[in-house]
C-alpha positions as CSV (number, residue, x, y, z in Angstrom):
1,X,-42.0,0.4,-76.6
2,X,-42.3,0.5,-80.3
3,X,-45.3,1.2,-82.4
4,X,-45.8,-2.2,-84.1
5,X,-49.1,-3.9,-83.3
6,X,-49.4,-6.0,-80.2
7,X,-49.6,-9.4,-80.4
8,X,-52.9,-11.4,-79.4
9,X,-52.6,-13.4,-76.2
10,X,-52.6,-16.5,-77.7
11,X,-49.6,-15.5,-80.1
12,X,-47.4,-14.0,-76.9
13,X,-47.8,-17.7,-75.4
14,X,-46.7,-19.4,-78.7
15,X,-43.4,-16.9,-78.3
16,X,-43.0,-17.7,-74.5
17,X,-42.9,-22.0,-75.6
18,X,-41.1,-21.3,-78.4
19,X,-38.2,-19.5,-76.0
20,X,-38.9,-20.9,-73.6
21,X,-34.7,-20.1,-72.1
22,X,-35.2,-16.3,-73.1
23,X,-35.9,-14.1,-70.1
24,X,-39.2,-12.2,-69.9
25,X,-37.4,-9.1,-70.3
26,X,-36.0,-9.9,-73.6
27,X,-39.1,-11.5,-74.8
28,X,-41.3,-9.1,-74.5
29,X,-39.1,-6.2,-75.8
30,X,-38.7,-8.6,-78.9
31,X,-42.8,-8.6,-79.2
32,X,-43.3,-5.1,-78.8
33,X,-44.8,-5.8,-75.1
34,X,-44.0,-4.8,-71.8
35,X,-43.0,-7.3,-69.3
36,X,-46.7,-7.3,-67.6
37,X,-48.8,-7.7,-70.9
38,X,-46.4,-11.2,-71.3
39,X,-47.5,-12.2,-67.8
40,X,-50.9,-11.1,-68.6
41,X,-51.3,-13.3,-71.7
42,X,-50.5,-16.5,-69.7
43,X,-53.3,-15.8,-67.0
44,X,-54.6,-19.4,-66.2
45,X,-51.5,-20.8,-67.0
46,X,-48.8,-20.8,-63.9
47,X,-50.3,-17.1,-64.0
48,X,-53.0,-15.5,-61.4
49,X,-53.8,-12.0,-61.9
50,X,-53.6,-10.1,-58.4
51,X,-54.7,-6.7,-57.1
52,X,-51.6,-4.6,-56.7
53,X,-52.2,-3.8,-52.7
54,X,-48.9,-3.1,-51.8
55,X,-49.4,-2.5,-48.1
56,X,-51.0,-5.6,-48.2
57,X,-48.6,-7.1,-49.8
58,X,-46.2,-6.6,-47.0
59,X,-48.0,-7.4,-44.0
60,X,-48.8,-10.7,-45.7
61,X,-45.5,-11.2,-46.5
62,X,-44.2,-11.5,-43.1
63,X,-45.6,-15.0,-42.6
64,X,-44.2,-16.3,-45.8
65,X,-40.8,-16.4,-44.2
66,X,-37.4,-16.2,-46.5
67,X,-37.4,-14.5,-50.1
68,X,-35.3,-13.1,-52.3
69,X,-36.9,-9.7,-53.3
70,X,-36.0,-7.6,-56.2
71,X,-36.1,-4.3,-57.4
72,X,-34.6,-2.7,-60.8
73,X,-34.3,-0.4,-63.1
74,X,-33.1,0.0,-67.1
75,X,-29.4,0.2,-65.8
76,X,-29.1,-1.7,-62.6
77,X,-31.0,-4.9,-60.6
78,X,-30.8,-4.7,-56.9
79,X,-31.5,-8.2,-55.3
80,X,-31.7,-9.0,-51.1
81,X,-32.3,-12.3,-49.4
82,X,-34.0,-12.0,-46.1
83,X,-37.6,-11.8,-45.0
84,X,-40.1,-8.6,-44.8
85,X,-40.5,-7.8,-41.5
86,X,-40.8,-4.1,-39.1
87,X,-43.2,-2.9,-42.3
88,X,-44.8,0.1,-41.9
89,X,-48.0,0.7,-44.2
90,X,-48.9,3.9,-45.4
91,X,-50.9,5.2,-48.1
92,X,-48.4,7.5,-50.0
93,X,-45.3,5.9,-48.4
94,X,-44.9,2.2,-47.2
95,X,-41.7,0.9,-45.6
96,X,-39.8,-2.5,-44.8
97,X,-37.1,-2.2,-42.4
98,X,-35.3,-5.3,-41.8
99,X,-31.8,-6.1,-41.5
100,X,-31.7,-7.4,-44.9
101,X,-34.9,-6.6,-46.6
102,X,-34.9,-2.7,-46.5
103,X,-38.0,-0.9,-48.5
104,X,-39.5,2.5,-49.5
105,X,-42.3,1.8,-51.7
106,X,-44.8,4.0,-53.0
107,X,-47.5,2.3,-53.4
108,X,-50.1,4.8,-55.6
109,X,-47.5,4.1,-58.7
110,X,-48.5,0.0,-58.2
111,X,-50.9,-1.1,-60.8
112,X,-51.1,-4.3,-62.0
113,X,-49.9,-7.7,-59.8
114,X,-49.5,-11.4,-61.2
115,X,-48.4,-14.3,-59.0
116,X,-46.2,-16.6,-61.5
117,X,-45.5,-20.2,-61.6
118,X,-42.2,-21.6,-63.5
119,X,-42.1,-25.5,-63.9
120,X,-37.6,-25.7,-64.0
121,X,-37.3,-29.5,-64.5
122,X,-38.8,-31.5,-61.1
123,X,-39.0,-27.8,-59.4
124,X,-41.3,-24.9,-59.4
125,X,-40.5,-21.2,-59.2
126,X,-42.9,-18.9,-57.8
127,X,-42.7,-15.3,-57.3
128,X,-44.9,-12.2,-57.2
129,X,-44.3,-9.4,-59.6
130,X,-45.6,-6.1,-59.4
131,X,-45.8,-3.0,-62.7
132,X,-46.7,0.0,-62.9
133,X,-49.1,2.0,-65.3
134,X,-46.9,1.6,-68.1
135,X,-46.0,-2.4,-67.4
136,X,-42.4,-1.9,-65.9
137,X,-41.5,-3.6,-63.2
138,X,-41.5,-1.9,-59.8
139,X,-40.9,-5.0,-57.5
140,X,-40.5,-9.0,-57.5
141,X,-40.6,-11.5,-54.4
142,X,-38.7,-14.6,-55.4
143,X,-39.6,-17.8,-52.9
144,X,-36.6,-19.9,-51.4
145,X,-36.3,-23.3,-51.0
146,X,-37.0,-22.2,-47.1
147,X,-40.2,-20.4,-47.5
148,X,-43.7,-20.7,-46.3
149,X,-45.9,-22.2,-49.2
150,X,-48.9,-22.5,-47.2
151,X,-48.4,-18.6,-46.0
152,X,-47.3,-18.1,-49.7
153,X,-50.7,-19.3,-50.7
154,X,-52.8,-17.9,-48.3
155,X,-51.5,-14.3,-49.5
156,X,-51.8,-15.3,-53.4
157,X,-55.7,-16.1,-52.3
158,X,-56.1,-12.9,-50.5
159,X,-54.8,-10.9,-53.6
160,X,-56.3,-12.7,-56.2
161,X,-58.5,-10.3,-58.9
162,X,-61.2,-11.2,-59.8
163,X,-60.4,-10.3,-63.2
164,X,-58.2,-12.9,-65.0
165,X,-58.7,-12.1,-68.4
166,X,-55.7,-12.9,-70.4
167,X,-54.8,-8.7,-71.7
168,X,-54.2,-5.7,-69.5
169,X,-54.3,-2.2,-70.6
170,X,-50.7,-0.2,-69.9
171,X,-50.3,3.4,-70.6
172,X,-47.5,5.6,-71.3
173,X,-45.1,6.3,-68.1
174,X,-45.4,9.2,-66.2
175,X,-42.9,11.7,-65.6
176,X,-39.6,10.6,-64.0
177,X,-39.6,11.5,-60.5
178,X,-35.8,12.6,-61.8
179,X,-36.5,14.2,-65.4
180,X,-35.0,17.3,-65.6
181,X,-37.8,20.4,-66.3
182,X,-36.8,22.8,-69.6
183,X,-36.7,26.8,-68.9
184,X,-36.3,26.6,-65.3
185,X,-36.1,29.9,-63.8
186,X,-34.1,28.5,-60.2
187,X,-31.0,29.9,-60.7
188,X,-27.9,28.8,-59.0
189,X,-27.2,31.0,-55.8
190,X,-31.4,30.6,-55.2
191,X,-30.3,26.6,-55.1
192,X,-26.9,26.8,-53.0
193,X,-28.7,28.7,-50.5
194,X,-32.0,26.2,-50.5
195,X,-29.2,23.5,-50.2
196,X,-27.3,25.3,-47.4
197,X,-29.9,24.8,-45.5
198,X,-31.2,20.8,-45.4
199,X,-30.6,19.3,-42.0
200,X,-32.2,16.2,-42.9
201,X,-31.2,14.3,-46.4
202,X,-34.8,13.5,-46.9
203,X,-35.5,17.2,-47.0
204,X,-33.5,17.2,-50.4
205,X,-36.5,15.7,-52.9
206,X,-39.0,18.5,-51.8
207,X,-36.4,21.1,-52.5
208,X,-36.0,19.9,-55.8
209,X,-40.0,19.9,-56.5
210,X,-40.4,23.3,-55.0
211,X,-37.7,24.6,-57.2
212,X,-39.0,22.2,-60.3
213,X,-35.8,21.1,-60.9
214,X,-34.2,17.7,-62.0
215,X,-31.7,15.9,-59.5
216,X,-28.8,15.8,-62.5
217,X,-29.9,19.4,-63.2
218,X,-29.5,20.0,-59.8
219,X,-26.0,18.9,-59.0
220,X,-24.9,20.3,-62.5
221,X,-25.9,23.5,-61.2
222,X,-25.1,23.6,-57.2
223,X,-21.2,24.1,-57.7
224,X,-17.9,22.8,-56.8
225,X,-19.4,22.4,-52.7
226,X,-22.0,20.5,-52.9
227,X,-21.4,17.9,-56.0
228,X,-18.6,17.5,-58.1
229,X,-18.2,15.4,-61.3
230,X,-16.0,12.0,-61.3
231,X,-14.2,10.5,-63.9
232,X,-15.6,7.6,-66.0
233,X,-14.8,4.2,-64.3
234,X,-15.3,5.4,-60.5
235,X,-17.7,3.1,-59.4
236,X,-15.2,0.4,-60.1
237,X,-12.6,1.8,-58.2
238,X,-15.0,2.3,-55.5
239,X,-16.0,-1.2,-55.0
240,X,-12.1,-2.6,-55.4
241,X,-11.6,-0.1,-52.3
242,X,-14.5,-0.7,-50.1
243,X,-14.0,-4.2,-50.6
244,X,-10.1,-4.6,-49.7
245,X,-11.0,-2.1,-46.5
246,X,-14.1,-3.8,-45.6
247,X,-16.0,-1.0,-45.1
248,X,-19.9,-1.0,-45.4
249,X,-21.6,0.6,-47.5
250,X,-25.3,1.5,-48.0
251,X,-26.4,0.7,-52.0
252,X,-29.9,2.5,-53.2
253,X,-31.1,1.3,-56.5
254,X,-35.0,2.0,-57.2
255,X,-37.7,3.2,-59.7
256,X,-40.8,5.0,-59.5
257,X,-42.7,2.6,-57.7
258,X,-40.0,1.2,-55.2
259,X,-36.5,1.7,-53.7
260,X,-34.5,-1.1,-52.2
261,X,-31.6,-0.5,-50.1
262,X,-28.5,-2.7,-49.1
263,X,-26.4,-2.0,-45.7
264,X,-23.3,-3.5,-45.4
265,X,-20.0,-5.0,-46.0
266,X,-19.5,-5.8,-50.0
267,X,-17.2,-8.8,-50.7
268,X,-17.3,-10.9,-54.2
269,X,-17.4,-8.2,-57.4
270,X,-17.4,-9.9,-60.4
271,X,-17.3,-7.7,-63.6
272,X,-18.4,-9.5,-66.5
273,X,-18.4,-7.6,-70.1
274,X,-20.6,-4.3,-69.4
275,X,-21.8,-5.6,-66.1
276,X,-20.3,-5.1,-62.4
277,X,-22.1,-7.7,-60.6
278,X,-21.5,-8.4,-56.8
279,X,-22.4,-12.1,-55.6
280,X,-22.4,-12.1,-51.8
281,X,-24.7,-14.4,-49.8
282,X,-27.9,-12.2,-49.0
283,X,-26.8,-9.3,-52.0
284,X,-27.0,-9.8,-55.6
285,X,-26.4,-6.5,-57.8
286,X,-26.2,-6.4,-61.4
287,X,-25.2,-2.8,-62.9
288,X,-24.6,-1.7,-66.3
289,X,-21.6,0.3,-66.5
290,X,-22.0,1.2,-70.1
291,X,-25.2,2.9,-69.4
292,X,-23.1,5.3,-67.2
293,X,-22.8,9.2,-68.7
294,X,-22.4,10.7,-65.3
295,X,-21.0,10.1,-61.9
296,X,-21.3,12.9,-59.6
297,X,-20.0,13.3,-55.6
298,X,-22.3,15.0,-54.1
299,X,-22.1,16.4,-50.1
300,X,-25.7,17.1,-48.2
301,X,-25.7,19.0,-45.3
302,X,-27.5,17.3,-42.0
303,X,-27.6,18.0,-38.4
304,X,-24.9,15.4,-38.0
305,X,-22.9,17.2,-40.0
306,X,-22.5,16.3,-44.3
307,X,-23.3,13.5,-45.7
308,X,-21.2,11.9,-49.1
309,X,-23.0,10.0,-51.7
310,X,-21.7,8.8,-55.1
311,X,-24.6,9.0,-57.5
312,X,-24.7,7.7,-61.1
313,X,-26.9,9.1,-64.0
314,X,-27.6,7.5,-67.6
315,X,-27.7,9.4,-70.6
316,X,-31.0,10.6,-70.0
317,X,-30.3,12.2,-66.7
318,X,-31.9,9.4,-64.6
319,X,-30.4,8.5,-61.4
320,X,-29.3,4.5,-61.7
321,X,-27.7,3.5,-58.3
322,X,-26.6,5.3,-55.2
323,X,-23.8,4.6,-52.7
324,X,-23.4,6.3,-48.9
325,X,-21.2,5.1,-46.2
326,X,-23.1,3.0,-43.9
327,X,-24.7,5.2,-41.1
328,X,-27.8,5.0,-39.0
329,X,-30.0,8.4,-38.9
330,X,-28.9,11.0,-36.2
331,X,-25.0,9.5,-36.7
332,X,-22.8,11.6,-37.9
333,X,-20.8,9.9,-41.6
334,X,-18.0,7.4,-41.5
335,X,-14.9,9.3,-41.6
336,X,-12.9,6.0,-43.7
337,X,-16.4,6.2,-46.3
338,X,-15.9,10.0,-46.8
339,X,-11.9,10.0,-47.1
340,X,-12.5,6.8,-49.7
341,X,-15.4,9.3,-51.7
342,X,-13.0,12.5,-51.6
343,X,-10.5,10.6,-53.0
344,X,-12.0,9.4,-55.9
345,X,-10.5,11.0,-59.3
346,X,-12.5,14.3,-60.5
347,X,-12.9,15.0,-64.0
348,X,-10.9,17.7,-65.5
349,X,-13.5,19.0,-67.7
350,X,-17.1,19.2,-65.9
351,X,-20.0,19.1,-68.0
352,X,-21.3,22.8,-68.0
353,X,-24.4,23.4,-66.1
């Protein structure tokens, strides 16, 4: 965000009706805002200030029926039709595990919550949107034409802040739960033997804390074994193959606050200038190709035996989107998803650790 003074509220809702076509991204990047601050400044107007209690959130969510919910990041926007149901609560970790709808959300990064209201001609949008500290989005619930509005409304009552003031205060972001740590002292055998040793891929974010490393600055380092850097244009090729072989795939695209997870076939990519978008019924994804600097194969040992991901860094060594074969936990990989990820080109010159 850059340094120039904020804008008053009144001011930020003269720019929202004066673009009123421009998306809330854009708009507030142009003022100088974060995306919650705009939402903020329209609090009594289609907007309603709620108290970010994500576990709450998804309990209450399970009577509102069909939604489209939506999770992003800078590079990539990760959107699932379907409802929220098997949700498990939990203070540090909450889950939702349906067959469409799949969830890890953390909810201690959730700050600030606004229900919103969109007038589009004779129709109203309404969704609930959910920042972090800093004001960047961690999760949206979009309503369908099919949804509950009384459930809708009852859970909009039962979050509502008392605070509606038309301002929120945001604060720089925290350390990326990716960002790589300067003058490590992990050196590389220390790491391929730590890695050696996961039997659970979940096991592989607490080996990186307890060594303090970064996940690019991890597979940079692990060796030729364990991760291995692909050539520009991968992901691409990837989709054109698990599309024409109609193989499933599982698609992990998330920020600090949430993760959102597709399982299952893929079938209409559409690129369209710096963006590979798929368009299927229940899956939406929008990713930016030109904000890929890295792609990276990467093998994780299990008790079921390795398992392949592709995973896809930006510049700043943040992980943008991740892609598995389909599996269920205590199966052993897809033999067609791992022969697809093997074959994919390798780049002749790795980047040095």
């Amino acid at each position: 965000m850059d340094q120039r003074a904020k804008p008053a509220p009144d001011a930020i809702r003269r720019a929202r009706t004066e673009n009123p076509k421009m998306r809330e991204r854009d708009l507030a990047t142009q003022l100088g805002i974060t995306e919650a601050e705009l939402l903020a400044a329209h609090c009594g107007d289609g907007v309603v200030r709620l108290e970010a209690r994500a576990n709450d959130l998804l309990t209450g969510l399970e009577a509102v029926g069909e939604v489209m919910a939506l999770t992003r990041n800078d590079s990539a926007v990760h959107e699932k039709i379907g409802i929220y149901d098997k949700v498990v609560t939990g203070e540090h970790a909450a889950l939702a595990l349906g067959e469409n709808i799949d969830l890890r959300i953390f909810p201690k990064i959730w700050q600030h919550g606004f229900a919103v209201e969109k007038r589009d001609g004779d129709d109203i949008r309404r969704s609930l949107q959910f920042f972090d500290v800093a004001g960047d989005a961690v999760h949206k619930v979009h309503l369908r034409p099919s949804s509950d509005l009384s459930a809708y409304q009852t859970l909009v009552a039962s979050l509502q802040s008392v605070d509606q003031l038309p301002a929120i205060a945001v604060e720089p972001p925290p350390a990326d739960i990716d960002a790589e740590v300067a003058d490590t002292p992990t050196d590389a055998t220390a790491l391929r033997e730590g890695w050696s040793k996961l039997t659970d891929v979940h096991q592989f974010f607490g080996m990186l804390r307890k060594m303090k490393l970064g996940r690019r600055q991890a597979v940079r380092m692990v060796g030729a074994e364990y991760a291995s850097q692909l050539e520009a244009g991968v992901a691409s090729m990837m989709f054109e193959q698990v599309v024409a072989a109609e193989l499933p795939i599982m698609c992990f695209v998330g920020n600090r606050g949430c993760i959102q997870i597709h399982s299952g076939p893929v079938r209409n990519v559409k690129p369209m200038g710096p963006w590979l978008n798929v368009m299927d019924e229940t899956f939406h994804l929008h990713l930016r190709t030109d904000h890929i600097a890295e792609t990276w194969l990467v093998r994780k040992p299990t008790k079921d035996g390795h398992v392949t991901s592709l995973e896809l860094y930006d510049a700043s060594g943040r992980m943008i989107i991740q892609f598995f074969g389909q599996r269920h936990e205590g199966e052993g990989e897809r033999a067609d998803w791992r022969a697809l990820a093997e074959s994919l080109p390798r780049l002749a010159a790795p980047v040095a650790a």
